[in-house]
C-alpha positions in Angstrom: -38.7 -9.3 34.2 -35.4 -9.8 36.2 -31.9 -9.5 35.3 -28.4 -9.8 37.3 -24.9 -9.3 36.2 -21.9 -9.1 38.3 -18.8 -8.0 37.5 -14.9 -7.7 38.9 -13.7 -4.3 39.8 -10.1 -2.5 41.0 -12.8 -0.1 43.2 -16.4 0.4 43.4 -18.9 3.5 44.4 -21.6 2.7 46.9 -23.9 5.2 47.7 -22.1 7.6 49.4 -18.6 5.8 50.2 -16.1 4.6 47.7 -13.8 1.7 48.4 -10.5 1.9 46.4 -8.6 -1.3 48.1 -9.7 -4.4 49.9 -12.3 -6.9 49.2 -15.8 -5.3 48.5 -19.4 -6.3 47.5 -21.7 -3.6 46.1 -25.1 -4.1 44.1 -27.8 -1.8 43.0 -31.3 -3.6 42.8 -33.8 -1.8 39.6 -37.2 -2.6 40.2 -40.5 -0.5 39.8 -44.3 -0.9 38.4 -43.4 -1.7 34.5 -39.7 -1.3 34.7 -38.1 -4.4 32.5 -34.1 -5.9 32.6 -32.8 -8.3 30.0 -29.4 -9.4 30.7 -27.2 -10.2 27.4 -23.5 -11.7 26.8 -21.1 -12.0 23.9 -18.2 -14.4 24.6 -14.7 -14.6 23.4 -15.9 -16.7 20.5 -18.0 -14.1 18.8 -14.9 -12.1 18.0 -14.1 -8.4 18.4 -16.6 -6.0 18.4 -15.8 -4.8 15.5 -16.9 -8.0 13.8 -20.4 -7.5 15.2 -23.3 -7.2 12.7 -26.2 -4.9 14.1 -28.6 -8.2 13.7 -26.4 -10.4 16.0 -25.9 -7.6 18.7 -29.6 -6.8 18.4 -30.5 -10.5 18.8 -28.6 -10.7 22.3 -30.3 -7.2 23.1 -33.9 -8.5 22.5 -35.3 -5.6 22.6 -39.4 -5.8 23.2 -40.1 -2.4 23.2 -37.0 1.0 22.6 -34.2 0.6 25.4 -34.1 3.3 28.2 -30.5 2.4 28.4 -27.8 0.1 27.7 -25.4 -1.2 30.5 -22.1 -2.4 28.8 -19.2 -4.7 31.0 -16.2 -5.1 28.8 -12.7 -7.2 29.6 -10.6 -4.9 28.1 -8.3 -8.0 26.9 -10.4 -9.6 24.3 -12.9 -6.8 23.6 -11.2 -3.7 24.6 -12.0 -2.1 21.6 -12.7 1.4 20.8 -15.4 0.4 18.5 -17.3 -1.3 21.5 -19.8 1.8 22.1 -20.2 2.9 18.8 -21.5 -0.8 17.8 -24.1 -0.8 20.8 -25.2 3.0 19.8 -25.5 1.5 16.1 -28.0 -1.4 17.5 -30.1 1.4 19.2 -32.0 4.1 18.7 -30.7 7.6 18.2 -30.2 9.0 21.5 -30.1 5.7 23.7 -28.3 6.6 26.9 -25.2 4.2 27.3 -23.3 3.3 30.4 -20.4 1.1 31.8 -16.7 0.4 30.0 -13.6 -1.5 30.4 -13.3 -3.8 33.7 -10.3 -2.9 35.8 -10.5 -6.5 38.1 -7.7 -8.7 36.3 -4.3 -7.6 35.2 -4.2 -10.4 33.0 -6.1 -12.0 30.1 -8.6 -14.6 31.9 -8.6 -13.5 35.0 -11.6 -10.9 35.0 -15.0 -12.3 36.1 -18.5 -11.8 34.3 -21.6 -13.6 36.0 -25.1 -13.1 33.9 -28.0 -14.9 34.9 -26.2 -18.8 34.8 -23.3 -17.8 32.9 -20.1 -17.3 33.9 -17.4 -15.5 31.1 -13.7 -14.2 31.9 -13.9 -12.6 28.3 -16.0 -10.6 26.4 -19.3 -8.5 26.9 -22.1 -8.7 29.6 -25.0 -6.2 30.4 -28.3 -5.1 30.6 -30.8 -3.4 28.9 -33.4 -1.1 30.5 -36.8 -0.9 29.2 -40.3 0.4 30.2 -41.4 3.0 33.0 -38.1 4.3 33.4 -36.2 7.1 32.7 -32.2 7.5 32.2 -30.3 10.5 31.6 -26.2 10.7 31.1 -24.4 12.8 34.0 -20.6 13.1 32.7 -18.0 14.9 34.2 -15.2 15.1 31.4 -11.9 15.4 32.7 -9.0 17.5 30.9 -8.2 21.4 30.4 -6.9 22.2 27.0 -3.2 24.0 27.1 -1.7 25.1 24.2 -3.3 26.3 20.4 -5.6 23.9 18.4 -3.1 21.7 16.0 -3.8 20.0 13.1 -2.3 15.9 13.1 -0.4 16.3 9.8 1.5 13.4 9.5 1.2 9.8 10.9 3.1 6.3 10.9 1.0 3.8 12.7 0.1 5.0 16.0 2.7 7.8 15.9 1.9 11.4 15.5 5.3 12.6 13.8 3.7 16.3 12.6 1.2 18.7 14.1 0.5 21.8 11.8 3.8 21.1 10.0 6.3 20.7 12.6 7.8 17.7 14.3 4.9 16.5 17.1 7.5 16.1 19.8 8.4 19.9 19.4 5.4 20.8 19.5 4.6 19.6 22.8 7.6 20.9 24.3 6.7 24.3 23.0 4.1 24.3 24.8 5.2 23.2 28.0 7.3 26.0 27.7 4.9 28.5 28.0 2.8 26.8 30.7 2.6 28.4 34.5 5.1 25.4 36.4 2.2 23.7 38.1 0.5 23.0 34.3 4.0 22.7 33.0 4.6 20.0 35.3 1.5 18.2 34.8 1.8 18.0 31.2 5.6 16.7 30.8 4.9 14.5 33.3 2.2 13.3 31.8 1.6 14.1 28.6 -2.0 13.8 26.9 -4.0 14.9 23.5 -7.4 15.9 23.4 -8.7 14.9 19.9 -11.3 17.0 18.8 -15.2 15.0 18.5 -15.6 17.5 15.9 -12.5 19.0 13.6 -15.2 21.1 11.8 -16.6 23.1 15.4 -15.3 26.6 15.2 -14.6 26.6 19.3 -14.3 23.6 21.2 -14.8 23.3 24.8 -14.2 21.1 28.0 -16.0 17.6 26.9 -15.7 18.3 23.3 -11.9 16.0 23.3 -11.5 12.6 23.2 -8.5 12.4 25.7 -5.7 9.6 24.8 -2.4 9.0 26.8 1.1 9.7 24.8 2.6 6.6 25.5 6.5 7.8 24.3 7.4 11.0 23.0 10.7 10.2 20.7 13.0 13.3 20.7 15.1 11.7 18.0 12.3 11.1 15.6 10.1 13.7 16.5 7.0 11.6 16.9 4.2 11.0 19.6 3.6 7.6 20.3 -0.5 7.8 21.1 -2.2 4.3 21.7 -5.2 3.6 19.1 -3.8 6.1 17.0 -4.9 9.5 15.7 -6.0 10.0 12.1 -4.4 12.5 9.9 -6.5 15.6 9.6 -7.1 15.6 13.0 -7.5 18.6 15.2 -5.8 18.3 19.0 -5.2 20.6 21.7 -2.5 19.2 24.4 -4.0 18.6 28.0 -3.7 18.5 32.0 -5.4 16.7 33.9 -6.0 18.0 37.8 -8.5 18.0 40.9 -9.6 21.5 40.8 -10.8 20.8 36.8 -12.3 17.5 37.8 -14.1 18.8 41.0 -15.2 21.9 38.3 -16.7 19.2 36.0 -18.8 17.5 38.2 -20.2 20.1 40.2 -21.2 21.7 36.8 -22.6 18.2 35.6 -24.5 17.7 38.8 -26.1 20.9 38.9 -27.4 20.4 34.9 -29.2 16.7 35.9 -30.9 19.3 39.0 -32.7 21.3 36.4 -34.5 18.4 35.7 -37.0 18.2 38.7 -38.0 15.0 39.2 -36.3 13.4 41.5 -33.5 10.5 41.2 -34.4 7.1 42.3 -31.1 5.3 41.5 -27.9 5.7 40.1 -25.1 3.7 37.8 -22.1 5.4 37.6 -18.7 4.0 35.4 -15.0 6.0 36.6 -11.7 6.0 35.4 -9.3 4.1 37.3 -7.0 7.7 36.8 -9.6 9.3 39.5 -10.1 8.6 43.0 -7.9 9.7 46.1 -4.7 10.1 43.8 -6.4 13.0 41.8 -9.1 14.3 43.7 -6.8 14.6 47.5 -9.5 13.0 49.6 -11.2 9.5 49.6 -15.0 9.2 48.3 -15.1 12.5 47.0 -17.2 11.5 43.6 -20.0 9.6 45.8 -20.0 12.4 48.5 -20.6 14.9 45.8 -23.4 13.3 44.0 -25.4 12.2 47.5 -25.0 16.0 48.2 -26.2 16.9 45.2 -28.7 14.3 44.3 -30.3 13.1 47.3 -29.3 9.6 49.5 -30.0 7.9 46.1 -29.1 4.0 46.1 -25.7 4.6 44.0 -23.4 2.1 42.5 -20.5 3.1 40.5 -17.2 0.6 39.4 -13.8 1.7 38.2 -13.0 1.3 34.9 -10.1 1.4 32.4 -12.1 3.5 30.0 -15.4 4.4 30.5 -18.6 4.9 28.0 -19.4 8.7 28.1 -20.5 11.0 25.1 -19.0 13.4 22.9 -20.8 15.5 21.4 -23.7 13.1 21.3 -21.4 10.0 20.1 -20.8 7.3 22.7 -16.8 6.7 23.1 -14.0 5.0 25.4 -12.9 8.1 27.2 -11.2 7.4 29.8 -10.0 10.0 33.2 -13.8 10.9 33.8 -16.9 9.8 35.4 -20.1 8.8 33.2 -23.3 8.0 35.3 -26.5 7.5 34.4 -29.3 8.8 36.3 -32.5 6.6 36.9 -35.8 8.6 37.1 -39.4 7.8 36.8 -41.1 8.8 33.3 -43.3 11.4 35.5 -42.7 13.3 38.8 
């Protein structure tokens, strides 16, 4: 069974080169001895995910036997929404690996393109689902270094943090830029981020355990953090940088987990945030030279994304500033 989808990207991975500006065409064919695509689409007019009943995604899925993986192609503009992976994971079995995220083509609303089979959308949802002789396992490099003591959100207006642990939020992050080493200190006033914690209940949390969001304003006259999409009261966060050495770190650490699995990578789908690339990392195709070292010259494609779909701690989420790939492997060596 044969499937296509193509979507509009700001950059794509191919193999082992990465092309950040300029015109570009990169595809990944799937194909083996009982390996099954089904291509699926959800249009503007079916409303935001969140309004998506598990029998109306599962009747686009049509599934014929359990998904090896889901491949999801948002427009960030009418279904950029955080529930978008968490519906999908709902659909599925426990467990099914997800890939893909928020398209980074258009600038505007409209002006992404989606392409499955005859269609043609600039709105909404298109991807695939994998079924059959295949194998897919998640490779994630999660960006972000936590800075600064766990906090717990204890007051919120909207999507305003206005106290952590009982103090005024703004405060509290400029306490701990205080106390950072100036390279950190820089990074975070500069550009300040949360980390909010997958799990408030976990004793210790570690790198990939935060959901990283942006702090769009920090208000010194009110106090308050202005976080897009919110944080809930109750929440626990630990401030965060962002920087090359932590995301080269990440990957290499990833890379060398999907290794310990020995049989060997055929193909490879691979979703990155638009906040990686030459800017972060200090050199130009650093992600695909690193996983073709690691993994073999493996048939790669990856696309840049305004969010991408990676886990935390085993729940599927818009993450955003990382890589999530999905490695393709037969079901036996």
């Amino acid at each position: 069974m044969c499937s296509s989808d193509l979507v509009t990207s700001a950059g794509v991975l191919a193999n082992g080169e990465e092309h950040h500006a300029g015109a570009t065409l990169a595809a990944l064919a799937i194909s083996g001895p009982g390996v099954r695509a089904r291509s699926f689409a959800f249009d503007p007019t079916d409303g935001p995910p969140e309004a998506w009943s598990r029998p109306l995604i599962r009747s686009r899925l049509r599934p014929a036997s359990p998904p090896r993986a889901i491949a999801v192609f948002a427009d960030p503009f009418s279904s950029g929404s955080a529930a978008l992976p968490e519906v999908f994971a709902g659909a599925a079995p426990p467990g099914t690996p997800l890939v893909g995220g928020l398209l980074t083509g258009g600038s505007q609303p409209g002006t992404n393109v989606m392409v499955t089979e005859d269609r043609v959308l600039n709105g909404g949802v298109v991807g695939f689902v994998l079924e059959g002789a295949i194998d897919a396992t998640q490779i994630v490099a999660h960006s972000g270094r936590s800075v600064g003591p766990p906090m717990v959100v204890t007051d919120v207006s909207g999507g305003t943090v206005r106290g952590l642990s009982g103090r005024p939020a703004a405060e509290r992050l400029d306490e701990v830029v205080a106390q950072l080493p100036p390279a950190d200190r820089e990074r975070l006033a500069g550009r300040p981020l949360i980390g909010i914690a997958a799990d408030a209940m976990q004793p210790v949390h570690g790198r990939g355990d935060f959901l990283l969001r942006p702090v769009a304003t920090v208000d010194r006259v009110g106090g308050g953090l202005l976080v897009p999409g919110g944080v809930p009261r109750g929440a626990t966060i630990r401030f965060q940088v962002v920087d090359g050495d932590t995301e080269r770190e990440d990957l290499a650490m990833a890379l060398d987990l999907a290794n310990l699995d020995e049989r060997p990578v055929r193909g490879l789908l691979a979703a990155s945030s638009i906040g990686r690339g030459p800017t972060l990392l200090g050199e130009s195709g650093h992600d695909a030279a690193r996983i073709q070292a690691r993994l073999g010259e493996i048939p790669a494609l990856g696309f840049v994304t305004a969010a991408e779909i990676a886990p935390i701690r085993n729940r599927p989420y818009l993450a955003g500033l990382g890589l999530s790939a999905l490695a393709l492997r037969s079901p036996h060596a």
